[in-house]
C-alpha positions in Angstrom: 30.9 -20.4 -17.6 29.6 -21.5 -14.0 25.9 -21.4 -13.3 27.0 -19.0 -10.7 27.8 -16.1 -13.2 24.5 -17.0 -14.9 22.0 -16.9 -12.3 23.9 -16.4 -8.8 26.2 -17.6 -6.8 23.7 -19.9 -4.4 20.7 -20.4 -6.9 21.6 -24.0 -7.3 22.1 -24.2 -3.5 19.0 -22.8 -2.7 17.2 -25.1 -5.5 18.7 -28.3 -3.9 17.9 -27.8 -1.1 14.1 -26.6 -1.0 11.6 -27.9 0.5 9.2 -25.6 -0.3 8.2 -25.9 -3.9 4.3 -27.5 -5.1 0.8 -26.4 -4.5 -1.1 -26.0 -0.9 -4.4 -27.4 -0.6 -7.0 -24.8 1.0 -4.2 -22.0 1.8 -5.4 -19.1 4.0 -3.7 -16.7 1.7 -2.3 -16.5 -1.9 -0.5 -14.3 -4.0 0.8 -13.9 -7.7 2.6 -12.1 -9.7 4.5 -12.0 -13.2 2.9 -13.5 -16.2 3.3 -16.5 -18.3 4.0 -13.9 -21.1 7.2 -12.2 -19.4 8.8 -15.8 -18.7 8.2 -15.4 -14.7 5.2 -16.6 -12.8 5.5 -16.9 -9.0 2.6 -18.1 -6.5 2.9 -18.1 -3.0 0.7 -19.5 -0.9 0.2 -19.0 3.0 -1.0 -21.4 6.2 -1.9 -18.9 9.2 -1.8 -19.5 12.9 -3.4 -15.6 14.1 -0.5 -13.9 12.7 2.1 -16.3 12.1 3.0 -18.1 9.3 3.1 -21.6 9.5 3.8 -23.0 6.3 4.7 -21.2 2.8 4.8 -22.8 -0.2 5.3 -21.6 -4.0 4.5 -22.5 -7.8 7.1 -21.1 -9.8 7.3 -20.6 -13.8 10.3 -19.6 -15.4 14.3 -19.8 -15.1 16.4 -21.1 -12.3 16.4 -18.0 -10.9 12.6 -17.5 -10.4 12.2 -21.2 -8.5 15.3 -20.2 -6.0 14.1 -16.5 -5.2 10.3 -17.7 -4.9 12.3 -20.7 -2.8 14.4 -17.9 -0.9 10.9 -16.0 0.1 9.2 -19.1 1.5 12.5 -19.8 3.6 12.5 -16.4 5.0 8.3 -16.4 5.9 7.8 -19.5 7.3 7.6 -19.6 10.9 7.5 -15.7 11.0 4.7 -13.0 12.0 3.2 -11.1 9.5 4.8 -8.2 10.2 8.5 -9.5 10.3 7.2 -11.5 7.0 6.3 -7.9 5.8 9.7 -6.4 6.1 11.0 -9.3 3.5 12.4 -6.9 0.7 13.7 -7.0 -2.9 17.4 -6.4 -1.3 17.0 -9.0 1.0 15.9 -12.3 -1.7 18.9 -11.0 -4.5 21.6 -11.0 -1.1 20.4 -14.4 0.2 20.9 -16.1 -3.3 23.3 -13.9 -4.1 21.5 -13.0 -7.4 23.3 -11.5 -11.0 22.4 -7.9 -11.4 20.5 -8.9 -14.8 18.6 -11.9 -12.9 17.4 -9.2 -9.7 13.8 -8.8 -11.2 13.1 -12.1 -10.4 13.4 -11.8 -7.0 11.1 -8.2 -7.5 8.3 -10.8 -9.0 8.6 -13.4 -6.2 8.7 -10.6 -3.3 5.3 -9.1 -5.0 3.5 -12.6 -5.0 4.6 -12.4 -1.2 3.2 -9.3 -0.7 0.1 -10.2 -2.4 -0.4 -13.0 -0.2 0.5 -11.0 3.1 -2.5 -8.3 2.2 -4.6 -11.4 1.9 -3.4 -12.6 5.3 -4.3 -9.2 6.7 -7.8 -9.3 5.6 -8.4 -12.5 7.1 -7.1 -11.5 10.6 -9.6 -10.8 13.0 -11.3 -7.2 13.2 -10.8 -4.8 16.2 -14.0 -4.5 18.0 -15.0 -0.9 16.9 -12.8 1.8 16.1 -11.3 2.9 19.6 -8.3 0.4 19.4 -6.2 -2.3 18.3 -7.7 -6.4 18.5 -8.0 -7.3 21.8 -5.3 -10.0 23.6 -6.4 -13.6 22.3 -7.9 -13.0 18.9 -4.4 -14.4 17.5 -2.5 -10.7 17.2 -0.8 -9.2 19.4 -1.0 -5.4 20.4 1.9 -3.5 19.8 2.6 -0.6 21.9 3.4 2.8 20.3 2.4 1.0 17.2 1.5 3.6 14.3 0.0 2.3 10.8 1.3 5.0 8.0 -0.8 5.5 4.6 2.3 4.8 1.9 1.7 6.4 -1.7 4.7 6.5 -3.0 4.9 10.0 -2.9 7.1 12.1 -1.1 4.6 13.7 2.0 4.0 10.0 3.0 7.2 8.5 2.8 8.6 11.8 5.0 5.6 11.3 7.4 7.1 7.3 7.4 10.1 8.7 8.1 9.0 11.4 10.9 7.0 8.7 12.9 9.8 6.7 13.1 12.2 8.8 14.4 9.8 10.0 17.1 9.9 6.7 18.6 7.2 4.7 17.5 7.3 1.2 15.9 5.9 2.2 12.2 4.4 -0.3 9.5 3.6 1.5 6.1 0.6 0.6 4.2 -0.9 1.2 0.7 -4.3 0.6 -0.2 -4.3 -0.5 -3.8 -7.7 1.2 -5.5 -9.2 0.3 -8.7 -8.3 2.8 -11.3 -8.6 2.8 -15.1 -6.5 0.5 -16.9 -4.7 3.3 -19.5 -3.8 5.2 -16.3 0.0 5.2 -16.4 1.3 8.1 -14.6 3.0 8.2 -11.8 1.3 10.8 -10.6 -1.5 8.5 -9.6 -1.6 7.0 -5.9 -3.6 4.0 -7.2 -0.8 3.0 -10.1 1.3 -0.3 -9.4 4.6 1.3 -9.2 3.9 3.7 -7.1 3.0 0.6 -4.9 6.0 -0.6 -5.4 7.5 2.4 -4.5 6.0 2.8 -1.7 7.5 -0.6 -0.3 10.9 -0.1 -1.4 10.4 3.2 0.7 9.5 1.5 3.9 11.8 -1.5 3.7 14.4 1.7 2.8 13.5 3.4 6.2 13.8 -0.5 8.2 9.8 -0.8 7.8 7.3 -3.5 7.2 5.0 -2.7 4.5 2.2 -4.3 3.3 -0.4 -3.4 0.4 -4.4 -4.2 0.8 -6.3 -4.8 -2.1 -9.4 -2.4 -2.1 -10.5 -2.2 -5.3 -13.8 -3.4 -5.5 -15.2 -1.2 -2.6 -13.5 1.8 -4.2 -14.8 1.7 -7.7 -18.6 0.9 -5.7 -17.9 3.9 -3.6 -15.9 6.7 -5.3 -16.0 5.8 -9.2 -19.8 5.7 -9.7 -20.1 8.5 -7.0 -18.1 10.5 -9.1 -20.1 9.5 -12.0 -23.0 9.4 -10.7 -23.1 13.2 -9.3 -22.0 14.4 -12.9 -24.8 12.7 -14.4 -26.7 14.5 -12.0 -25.4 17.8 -13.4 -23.6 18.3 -10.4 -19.6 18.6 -9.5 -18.0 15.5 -7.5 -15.3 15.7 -5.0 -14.2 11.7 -4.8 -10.8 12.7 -3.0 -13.0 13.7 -0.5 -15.3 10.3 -0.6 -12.6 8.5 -0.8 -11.4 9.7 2.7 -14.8 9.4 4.3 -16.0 6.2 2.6 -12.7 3.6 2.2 -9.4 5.5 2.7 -9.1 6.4 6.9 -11.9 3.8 7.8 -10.1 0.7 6.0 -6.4 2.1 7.9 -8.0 2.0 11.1 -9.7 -1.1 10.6 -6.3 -2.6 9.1 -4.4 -0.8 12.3 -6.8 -2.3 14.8 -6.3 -6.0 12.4 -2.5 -5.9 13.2 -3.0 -4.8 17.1 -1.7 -1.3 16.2 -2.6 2.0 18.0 -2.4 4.9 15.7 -2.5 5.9 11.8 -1.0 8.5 10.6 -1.0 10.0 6.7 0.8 12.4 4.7 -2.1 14.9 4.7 -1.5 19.0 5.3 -4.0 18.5 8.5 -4.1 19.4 12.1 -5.9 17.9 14.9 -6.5 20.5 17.6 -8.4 20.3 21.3 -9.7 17.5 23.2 -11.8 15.6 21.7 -9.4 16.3 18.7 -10.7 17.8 15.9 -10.3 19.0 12.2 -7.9 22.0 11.6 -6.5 23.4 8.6 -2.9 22.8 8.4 -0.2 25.7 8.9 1.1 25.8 5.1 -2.2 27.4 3.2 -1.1 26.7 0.1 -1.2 23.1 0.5 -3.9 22.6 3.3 -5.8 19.4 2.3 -8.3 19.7 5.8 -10.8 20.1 3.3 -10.7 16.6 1.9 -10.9 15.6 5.0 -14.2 17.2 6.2 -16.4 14.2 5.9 -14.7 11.3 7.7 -16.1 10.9 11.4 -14.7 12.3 14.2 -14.4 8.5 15.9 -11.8 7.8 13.1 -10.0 11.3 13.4 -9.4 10.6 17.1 -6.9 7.3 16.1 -4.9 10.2 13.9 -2.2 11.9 13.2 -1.3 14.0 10.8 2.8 14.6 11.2 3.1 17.3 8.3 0.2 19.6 9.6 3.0 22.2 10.8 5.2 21.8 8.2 5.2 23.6 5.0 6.1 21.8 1.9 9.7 22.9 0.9 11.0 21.7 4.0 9.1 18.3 3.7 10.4 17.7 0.0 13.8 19.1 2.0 13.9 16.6 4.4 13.5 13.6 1.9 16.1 14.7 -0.1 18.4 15.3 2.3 17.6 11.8 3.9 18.0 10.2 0.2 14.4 8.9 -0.2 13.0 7.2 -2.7 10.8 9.7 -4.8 11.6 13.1 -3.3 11.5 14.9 -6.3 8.2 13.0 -7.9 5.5 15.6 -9.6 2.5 16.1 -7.2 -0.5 13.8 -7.3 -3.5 16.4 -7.9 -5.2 15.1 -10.6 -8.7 12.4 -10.5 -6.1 9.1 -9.8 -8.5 6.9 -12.0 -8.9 8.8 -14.7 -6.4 8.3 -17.3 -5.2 11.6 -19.0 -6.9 13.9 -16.6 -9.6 13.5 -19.5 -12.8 13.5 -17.3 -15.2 14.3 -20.3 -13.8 11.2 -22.5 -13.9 9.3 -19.1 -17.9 9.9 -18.3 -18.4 9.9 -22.1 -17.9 6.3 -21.8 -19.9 5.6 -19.2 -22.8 8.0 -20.0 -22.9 8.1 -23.4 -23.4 11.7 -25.0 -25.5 13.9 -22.9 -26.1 17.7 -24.5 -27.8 20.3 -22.4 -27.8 23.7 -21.3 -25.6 25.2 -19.2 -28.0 26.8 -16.1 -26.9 29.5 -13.6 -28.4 30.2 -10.5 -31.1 32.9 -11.7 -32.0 30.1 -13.8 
């Protein structure tokens, strides 16, 4: 038996040739992935000039395989912008060293170590000076016309809107905001869960897109989690989708649009825009408007919008992805609190709160 039929057919090609294994000192970026416990462990570390990437190196654990697809990443990177760096896919690391089916999940870990490092190199980039556009010429990015940032869940109304946008022309990155969500939280129904992460960049590098994934954990659990317990320790009813929105979700997508010099973001919401200034309208398919959830965020941020599903209805959006054969068409909605495992809100604040009897009050008292 060759080593080819073991690993792949240029593993040891790829391993002999590398120059890009051993630590970096002071990296601008870093990302990891796998676990010591699982037999792969991948590191990738990043040297940024503005947007490009200078140097990439990695610190491997685990088989052959592992070293020459964390190897294969670092070859394709360096030298690159972050964007192209962000269209490095799965697909791409398993053809390059020509990976064995039962060895492809090692490239998966060594392209998520990448993609941790590239949402690290994104929040280093400079900021946009306020929210009315992209970074101006000569802070290291450079604009790019028609550019539109699209919100990536992994469901099936973003990954259409992904879809939409690029069709109409415009040169699309996808984007998904990792928030912090309770660890027994395993459905897939939640936007914050790491597959659906996952899916979302197999979606984009599926539709020829760039995708990155920003790490916003700590500012969502400051924001929406103790909001949302807060207000029902308070004896009142949270909405957090709705903080979410106005708090981290639009404002961190046009701050990360303006980052990467790009002009627009668009989401998968059931929204309108109407008139000029534009403002909030509900969208055309009642049963699904979400203009609601949307109420809070500031016009300044609405105006760098779009909201591609807003006349559509939904049958025709989960239509359209089946028919274009994307990635999670058919997946159950996501309705439920996303950090709240088991949809059990009372065992969730219980924690948190502690037992807290009391009367039920109406308004005549």
């Amino acid at each position: 038996m060759t080593p080819g039929t073991v690993y792949g057919t240029r593993v040891a090609e790829r391993l002999l040739t590398c120059t890009f294994a051993g630590p970096m000192v002071q990296p601008d970026a870093s990302g990891e992935a796998g676990s010591l416990e699982c037999g792969s462990l991948v590191r990738v570390d990043l040297r940024m000039d503005g947007s490009i990437i200078k140097e990439a190196r990695y610190q491997a654990h685990g088989c052959p395989a592992t070293l020459a697809a964390a190897s294969e990443v670092c070859a394709r990177v360096t030298g690159q912008g972050l964007l192209d760096a962000a269209a490095v896919s799965q697909e791409m690391v398993c053809a390059g060293i020509g990976l064995v089916p039962e060895k492809e999940y090692t490239a998966g870990i060594a392209v998520d170590a990448l993609h941790e490092a590239l949402g690290a190199a994104v929040a280093g980039l400079p900021a946009a000076q306020g929210v009315s556009g992209p970074a101006e010429e000569g802070s290291g990015v450079r604009p790019v016309p028609g550019g539109v940032l699209v919100g990536m869940s992994g469901g099936v109304d973003s990954a259409v809107t992904a879809m939409l946008v690029k069709e109409q022309g415009f040169r699309v990155v996808g984007i998904t905001l990792r928030f912090w969500n309770d660890p027994r939280v395993a459905d897939e129904r939640s936007c914050c869960s790491p597959e659906n992460v996952r899916r979302a960049r197999r979606v984009a590098h599926s539709l020829g897109l760039p995708h990155i994934s920003v790490d916003a954990r700590s500012a969502f659990y400051d924001s929406v989690v103790e909001y949302f317990v807060a207000e029902y320790a308070r004896g009142r009813t949270p909405n957090p989708c709705a903080k979410c929105n106005s708090r981290i979700r639009l404002g961190l997508l046009v701050d990360v649009a303006g980052r990467l010099g790009l002009e627009r973001v668009a989401t998968g919401h059931y929204a309108r825009l109407v008139g000029s200034p534009p403002r909030l309208a509900r969208g055309v398919d009642q049963s699904k408007d979400q203009s609601y959830v949307l109420a809070e965020v500031a016009p300044e941020i609405l105006e760098r919008m779009v909201f591609p599903l807003g006349e559509m209805r939904k049958p025709d959006v989960r239509a359209l992805a089946a028919e274009a054969g994307l990635e999670g068409h058919s997946a159950p909605e996501s309705q439920e609190i996303c950090f709240v495992p088991d949809d059990d809100h009372r065992g969730f604040l219980a924690e948190r709160l502690g037992e807290l009897p009391g009367d039920i009050v109406d308004t005549s008292g």
